[in-house]
C-alpha positions in Angstrom: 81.7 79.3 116.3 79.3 81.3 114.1 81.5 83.9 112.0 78.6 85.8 111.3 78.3 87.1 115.0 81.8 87.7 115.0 81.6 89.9 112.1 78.6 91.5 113.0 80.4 92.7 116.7 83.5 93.5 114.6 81.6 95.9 112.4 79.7 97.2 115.0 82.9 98.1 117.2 84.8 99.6 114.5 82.3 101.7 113.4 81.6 102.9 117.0 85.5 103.5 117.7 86.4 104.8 114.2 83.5 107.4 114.9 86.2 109.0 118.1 89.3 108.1 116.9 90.0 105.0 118.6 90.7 101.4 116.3 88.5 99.1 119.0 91.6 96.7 119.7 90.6 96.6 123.9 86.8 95.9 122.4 88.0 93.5 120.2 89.9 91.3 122.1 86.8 91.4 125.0 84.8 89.9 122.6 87.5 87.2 121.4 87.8 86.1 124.6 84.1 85.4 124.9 85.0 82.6 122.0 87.8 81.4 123.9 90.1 81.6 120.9 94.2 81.3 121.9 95.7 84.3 122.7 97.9 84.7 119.9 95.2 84.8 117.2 93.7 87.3 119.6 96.7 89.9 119.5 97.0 89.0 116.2 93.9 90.1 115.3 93.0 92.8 117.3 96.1 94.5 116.4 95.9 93.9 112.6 92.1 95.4 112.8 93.2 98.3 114.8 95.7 98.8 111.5 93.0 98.6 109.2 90.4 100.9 111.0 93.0 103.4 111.9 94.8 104.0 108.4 91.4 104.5 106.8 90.7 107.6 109.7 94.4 108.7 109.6 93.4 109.1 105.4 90.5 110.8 106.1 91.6 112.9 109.3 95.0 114.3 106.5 92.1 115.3 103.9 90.7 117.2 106.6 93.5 118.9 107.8 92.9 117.7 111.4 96.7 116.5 111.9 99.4 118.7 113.2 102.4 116.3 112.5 104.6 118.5 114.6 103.0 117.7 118.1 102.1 114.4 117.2 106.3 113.5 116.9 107.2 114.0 120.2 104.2 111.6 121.5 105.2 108.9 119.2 108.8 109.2 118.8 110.0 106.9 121.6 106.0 104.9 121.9 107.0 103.2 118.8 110.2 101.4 120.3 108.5 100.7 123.6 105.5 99.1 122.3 107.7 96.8 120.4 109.6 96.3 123.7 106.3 95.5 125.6 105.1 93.5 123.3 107.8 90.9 123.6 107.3 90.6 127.4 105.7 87.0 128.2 102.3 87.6 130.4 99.5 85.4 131.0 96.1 85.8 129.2 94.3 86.7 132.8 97.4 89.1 133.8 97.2 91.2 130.8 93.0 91.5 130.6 93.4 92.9 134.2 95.7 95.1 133.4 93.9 96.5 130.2 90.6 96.2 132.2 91.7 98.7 135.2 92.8 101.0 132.8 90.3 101.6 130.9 88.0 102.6 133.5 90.5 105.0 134.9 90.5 106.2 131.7 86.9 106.8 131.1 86.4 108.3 134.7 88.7 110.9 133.4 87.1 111.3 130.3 83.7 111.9 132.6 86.0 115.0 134.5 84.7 117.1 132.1 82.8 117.0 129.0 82.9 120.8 128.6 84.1 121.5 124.8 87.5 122.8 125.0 87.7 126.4 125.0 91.4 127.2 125.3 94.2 125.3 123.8 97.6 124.9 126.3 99.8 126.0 123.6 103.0 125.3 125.6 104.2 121.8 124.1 107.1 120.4 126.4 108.4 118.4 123.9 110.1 116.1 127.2 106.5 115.5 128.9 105.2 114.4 125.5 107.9 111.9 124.5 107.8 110.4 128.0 104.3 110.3 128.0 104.4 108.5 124.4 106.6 106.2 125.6 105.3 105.0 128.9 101.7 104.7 127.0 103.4 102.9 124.2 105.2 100.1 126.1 101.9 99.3 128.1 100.2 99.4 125.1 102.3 96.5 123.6 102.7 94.7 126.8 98.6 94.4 126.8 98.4 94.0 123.0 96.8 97.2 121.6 97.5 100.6 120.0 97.3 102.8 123.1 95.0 105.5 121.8 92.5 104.7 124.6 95.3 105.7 127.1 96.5 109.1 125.4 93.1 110.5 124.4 91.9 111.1 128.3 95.1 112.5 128.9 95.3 115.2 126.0 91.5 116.0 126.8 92.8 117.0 130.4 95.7 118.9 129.5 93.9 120.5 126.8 96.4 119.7 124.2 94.0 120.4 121.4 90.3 120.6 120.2 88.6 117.6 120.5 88.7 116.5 116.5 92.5 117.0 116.4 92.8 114.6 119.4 91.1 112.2 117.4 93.6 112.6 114.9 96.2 111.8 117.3 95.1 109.2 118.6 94.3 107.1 115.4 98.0 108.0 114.2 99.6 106.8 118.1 97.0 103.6 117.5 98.7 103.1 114.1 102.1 103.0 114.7 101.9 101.3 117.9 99.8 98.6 116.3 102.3 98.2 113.2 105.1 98.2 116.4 103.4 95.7 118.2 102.5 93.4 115.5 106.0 93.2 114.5 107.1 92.0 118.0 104.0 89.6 117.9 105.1 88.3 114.4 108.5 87.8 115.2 107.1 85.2 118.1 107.0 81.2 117.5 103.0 81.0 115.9 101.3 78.2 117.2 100.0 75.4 114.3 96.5 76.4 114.1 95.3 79.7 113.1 91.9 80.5 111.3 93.0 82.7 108.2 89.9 82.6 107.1 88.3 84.1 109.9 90.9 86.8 110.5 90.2 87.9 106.6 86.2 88.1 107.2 87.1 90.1 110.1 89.1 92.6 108.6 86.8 93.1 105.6 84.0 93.7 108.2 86.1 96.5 110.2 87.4 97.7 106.9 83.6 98.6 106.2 82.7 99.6 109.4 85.8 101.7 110.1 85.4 103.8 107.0 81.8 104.5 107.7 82.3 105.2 111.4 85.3 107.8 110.4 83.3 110.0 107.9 80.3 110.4 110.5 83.1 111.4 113.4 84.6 114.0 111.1 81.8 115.2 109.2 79.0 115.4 112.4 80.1 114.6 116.0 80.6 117.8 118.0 83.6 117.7 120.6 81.0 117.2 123.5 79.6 114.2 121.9 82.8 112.7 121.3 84.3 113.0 124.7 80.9 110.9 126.2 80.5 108.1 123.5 84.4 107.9 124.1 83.9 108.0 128.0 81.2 105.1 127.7 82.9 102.6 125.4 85.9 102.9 127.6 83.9 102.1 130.8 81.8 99.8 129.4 84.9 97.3 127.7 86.9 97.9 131.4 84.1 96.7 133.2 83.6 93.9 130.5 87.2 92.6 130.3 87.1 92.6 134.2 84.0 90.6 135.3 85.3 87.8 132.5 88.8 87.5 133.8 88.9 88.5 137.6 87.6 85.0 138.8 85.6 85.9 142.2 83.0 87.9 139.8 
């Protein structure tokens, strides 16, 4: 395998997800998969590289003053337990692509509702809803083997929880602590003998790079418009990937 291409994709997808809020785990593992490598060094790597991505836009998104810590609790209070809890659940590799596949494009086809910029915030915050919807999006999100922010995003969009930025925010903080949750649970696993550190360092210095750049550009120029449709696309576009590699009569 050429590292090179590897990085080049990595860079590429962080910059592109960074740019929305979103850490590229679902993109990153689609491309792993293409080079075959064993499912644990997957997970382990997509989830470490949403980390990295994420933490630089969560920086940025605080010096900003795009985060409103008090709605973002409830989502993540009980996400971070259950994505530790589906994390530990034994799936196969095809099971869990299928599962990750179908949702994404259920998620961008809701994205796609309506790419309207938000014009009135639902400032009613049922503090219930949120946590449960945290949660349920959490443990799938572990179960599958990334942060979750691909989930939540569509969802707040819908229920206009907040202006498009902010829900950027969000979602890079649910990504991070669901990733730190899940990586945990994936750590805490029997690691097989042969694991490419080398390769999993190139790759995080490549979505280091590309995740900082991608983050200032979201902040500084995307519109909320803009964001919902590049978000909608590189939703549909890694559902449809992951599916046509892992449903077999493709």
């Amino acid at each position: 395998m050429q590292h090179w291409e590897l990085i080049l994709f990595f860079l590429a997808i962080a910059f592109i997800y960074a740019s929305v809020g979103f850490g590229g785990g679902s993109s990153y593992l689609a491309i792993l998969a293409v080079y075959q490598l064993p499912v644990f060094e997957m997970k382990l790597i997509g989830l470490v590289c949403n980390i990295i991505v994420v933490t630089g836009g969560c920086i940025l998104f605080i010096r900003n003053k795009q985060l409103d810590l008090k709605k973002i609790l409830p989502l993540v209070i009980l996400s971070i337990p259950m994505a530790y809890l589906g994390a530990m659940i034994k799936i196969s590799a095809d099971t869990f692509f299928v599962i990750l596949g179908c949702s994404l494009i259920i998620a961008s086809v809701l994205l796609f509702l309506n790419t309207k910029a938000v014009d009135q915030i639902n400032t009613r915050n049922n503090i219930v809803k949120n946590s449960a919807m945290g949660g349920a999006i959490g443990f799938l999100s572990g179960m599958v083997g990334i942060g979750g922010g691909i989930f939540l995003s569509p969802l707040l969009h819908l229920s206009k929880w907040d202006v498009p930025k902010k829900i950027a925010a969000t979602a890079s903080v649910f990504i991070l602590v669901n990733s730190i949750s899940g990586l945990a649970a994936h750590l805490s696993k029997p690691a097989p003998a042969h694991i490419d550190y080398s390769r999993i360092l190139l790759l995080c210095g490549a979505v280091l790079v590309g995740g900082q750049l991608g983050s200032r550009v979201g902040i500084v120029k995307l519109n909320g418009v803009t964001i919902r449709r590049v978000t909608g696309m590189l939703v549909f576009a890694a559902g449809v990937e992951v599916l046509v590699k892992h449903l077999h009569f493709f």
